[in-house]
Structure formats: structure tokens, C-alpha cells
N, C-alpha and C positions, 0 to 999 in steps of 0.2 A: 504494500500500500504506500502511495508516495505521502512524503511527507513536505509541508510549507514552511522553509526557514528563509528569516531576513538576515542578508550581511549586514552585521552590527558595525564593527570597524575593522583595518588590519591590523595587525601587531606582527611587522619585520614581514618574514616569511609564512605566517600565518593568517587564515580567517577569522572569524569569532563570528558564530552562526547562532541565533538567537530563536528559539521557539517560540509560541503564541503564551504559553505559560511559562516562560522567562529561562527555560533551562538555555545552556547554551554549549557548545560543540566548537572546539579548535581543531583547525584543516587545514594543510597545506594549502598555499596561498595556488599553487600551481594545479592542485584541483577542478578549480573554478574555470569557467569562462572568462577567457582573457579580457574581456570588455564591462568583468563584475564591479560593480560600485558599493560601496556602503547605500541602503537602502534599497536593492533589489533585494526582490525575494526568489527565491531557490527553490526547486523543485528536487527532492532528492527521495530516490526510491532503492532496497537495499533488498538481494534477491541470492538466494544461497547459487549457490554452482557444484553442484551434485559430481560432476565431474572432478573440477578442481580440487574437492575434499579428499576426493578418491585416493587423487593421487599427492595428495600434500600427505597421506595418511601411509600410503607406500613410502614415500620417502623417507618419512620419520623412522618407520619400521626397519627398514634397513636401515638408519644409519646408527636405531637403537642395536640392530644386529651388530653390526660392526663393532659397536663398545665393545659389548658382548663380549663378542670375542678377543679383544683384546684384552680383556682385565683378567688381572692373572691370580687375582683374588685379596693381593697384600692390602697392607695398609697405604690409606693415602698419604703422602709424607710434602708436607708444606717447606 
């Protein structure tokens, strides 16, 4: 479901995205449409990727294998 946030101000390299009930949301300033102002309002909608998950969840898995395998059991020594 999209949601309606106004750009409050920048700060540096960031947004500050304000909701209707005042919470607010910091974003890279480079997110946005290049043409964004303080005082437009945003349409922003956030959509899982069934995919992506998939395979962010593979990778993890191997590269928890990989520890894995490498730990040789001792102690960790700082």
C-alpha cells in the first residue's frame, strides 16, 4: 500500500520524510527524484521480493557454511 510523505528538509546527504502523524524517516538524499524540494510530497510504496530473499538467504547460508568450516573449535583469543 503506498504511502504519502512530505520532504521536511535536507540535512547534508540526507532526507527527512515526515508522515501525516508527524513520525519521520531519514533517506538518502540520492533516493529521491532529482528535482525533490522541501515541501513535495512522496509517494512511497515498499513490496517484498520473494526472489531477492531467496537468494540473500543462500548466500548467508553458505557463507555461515564456510565459518563453519573453518572454526577449529578453540578459543577466540583477542
Amino acid at each position: 500500500m503506498p504511502v504519502q510523505l512530505s520532504l521536511d528538509r535536507f540535512e547534508g546527504q540526507l532526507a527527512v520524510l515526515a508522515s501525516e502523524d508527524g513520525a519521520s524517516i531519514d533517506v538518502p538524499r540520492a533516493w529521491l527524484p532529482a528535482d525533490a524540494r522541501p515541501g513535495d510530497v512522496l509517494t512511497v510504496a515498499f513490496a517484498r521480493d520473494d526472489d531477492a530473499t531467496r537468494k540473500l538467504a543462500e548466500e548467508t547460508k553458505a557463507i555461515q557454511a564456510g565459518m563453519k568450516a573453518a572454526d577449529d573449535g578453540g578459543d577466540l583469543k583477542l
